[in-house]
C-alpha positions in Angstrom: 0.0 0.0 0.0 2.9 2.5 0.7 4.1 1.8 -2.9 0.8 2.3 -4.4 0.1 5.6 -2.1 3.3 7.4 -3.2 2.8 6.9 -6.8 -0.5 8.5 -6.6 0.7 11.5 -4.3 3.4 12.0 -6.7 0.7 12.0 -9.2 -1.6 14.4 -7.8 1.4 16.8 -7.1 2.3 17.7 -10.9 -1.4 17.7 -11.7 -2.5 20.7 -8.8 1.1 22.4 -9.7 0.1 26.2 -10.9 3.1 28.0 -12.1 3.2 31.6 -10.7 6.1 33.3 -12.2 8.4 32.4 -14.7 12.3 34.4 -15.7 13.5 35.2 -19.4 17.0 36.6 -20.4 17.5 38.7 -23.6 21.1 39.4 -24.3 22.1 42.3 -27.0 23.8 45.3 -27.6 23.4 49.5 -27.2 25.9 52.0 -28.6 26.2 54.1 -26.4 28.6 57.3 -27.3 31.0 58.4 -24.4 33.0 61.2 -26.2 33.3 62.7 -29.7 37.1 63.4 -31.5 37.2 66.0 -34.3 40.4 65.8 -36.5 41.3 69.1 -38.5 43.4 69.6 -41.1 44.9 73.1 -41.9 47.1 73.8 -45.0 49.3 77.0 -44.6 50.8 78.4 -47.4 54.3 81.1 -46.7 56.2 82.5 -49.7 59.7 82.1 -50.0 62.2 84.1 -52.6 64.7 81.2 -53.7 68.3 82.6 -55.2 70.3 80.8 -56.6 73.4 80.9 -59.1 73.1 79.6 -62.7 76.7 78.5 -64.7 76.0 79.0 -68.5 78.6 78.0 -70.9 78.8 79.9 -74.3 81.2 78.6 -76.8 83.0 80.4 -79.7 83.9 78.8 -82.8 86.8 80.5 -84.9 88.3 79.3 -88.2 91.8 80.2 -89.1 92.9 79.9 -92.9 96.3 78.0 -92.6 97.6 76.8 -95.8 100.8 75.6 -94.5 102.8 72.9 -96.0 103.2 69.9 -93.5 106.3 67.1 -93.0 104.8 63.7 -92.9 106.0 63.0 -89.5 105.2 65.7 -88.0 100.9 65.7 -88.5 99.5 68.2 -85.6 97.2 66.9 -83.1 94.4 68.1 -80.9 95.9 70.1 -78.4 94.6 72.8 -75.2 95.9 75.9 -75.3 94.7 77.7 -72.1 90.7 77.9 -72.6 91.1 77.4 -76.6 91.0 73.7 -77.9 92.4 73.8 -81.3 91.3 71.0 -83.7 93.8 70.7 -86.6 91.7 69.6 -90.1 94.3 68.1 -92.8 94.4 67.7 -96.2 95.9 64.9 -98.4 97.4 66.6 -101.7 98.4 64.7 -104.2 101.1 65.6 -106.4 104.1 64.3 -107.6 105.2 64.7 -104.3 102.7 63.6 -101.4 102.9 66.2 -98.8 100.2 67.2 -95.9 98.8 71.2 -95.8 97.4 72.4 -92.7 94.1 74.0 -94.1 92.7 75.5 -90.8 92.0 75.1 -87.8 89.4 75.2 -85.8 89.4 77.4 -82.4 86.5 76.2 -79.9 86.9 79.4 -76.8 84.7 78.8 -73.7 83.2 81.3 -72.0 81.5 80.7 -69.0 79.0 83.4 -67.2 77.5 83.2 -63.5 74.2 84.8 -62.9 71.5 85.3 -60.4 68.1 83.8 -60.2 65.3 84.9 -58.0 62.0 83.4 -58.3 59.1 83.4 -55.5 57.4 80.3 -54.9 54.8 78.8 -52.8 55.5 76.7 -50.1 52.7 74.1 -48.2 52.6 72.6 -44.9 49.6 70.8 -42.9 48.7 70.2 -39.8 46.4 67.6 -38.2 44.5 69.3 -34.9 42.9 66.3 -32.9 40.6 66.9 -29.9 38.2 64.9 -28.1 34.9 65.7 -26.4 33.5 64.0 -23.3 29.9 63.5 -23.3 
C-alpha cells in the first residue's frame, strides 16, 4: 500500500502544480557614445624668394685659314691651349710629291658666365588638430 500511495501522491502533485512566475534573459547590444574626436586639417601656405646661381657656358667657334705645307711626320694633333682647344683639319694633296697642308684650324673658346636667379614660390605645410569631447 505505501508503494501504491506514493505513486499516486506524486501523481496528484504535478497535476495541482500552478506556475506563478516564470524568468526570461534577452542578451544584446546598445551604442552608447561616451566622447566625440574632431580631427582638422589646416594647409598653410608662406612665400619664399629662392636665389640661386646659374653656370652658363657659351662657346666660340673660330676658323683660321692656314695653308701651310706639312712634314709627314710631323701631322698636328688636338691640343689645349689655355681655354682654346684647337682641332687641326688636314688635307691629303696629291702631287708628284705627297705632302700634308694644314688648311685651318678650328678654335672652340669657352666662355662661361655666373648669374643670379630669384623666383618666388609657394611653399605648403599641414597640420592635423585632434581633440576629443567628453559627453
Amino acid at each position: 500500500m505505501s508503494k501504491n500511495s506514493g505513486t499516486k501522491g506524486e501523481m496528484s502533485d504535478t497535476k495541482n502544480s500552478v506556475p506563478l512566475a516564470e524568468e526570461h534573459v534577452e542578451v544584446g547590444t546598445k551604442k552608447v557614445v561616451d566622447r566625440r574626436v574632431s580631427i582638422r586639417r589646416t594647409t598653410r601656405t608662406t612665400g619664399k624668394l629662392i636665389e640661386t646661381d646659374l653656370m652658363r657656358e657659351n662657346v666660340l667657334i673660330k676658323r683660321l685659314s692656314k695653308n701651310e705645307a706639312l712634314e709627314p711626320g710631323n701631322i698636328p694633333q688636338t691640343r689645349q691651349e689655355g681655354e682654346v682647344t684647337i682641332i687641326p683639319v688636314i688635307e691629303e694633296r696629291i702631287e708628284i710629291i705627297k705632302h700634308y697642308v694644314l688648311k685651318e684650324e678650328i678654335h672652340i673658346i669657352k666662355k662661361v658666365s655666373q648669374e643670379t636667379y630669384q623666383e618666388n614660390i609657394i611653399l605648403r605645410s599641414q597640420e592635423i588638430n585632434i581633440s576629443t569631447e567628453d559627453e
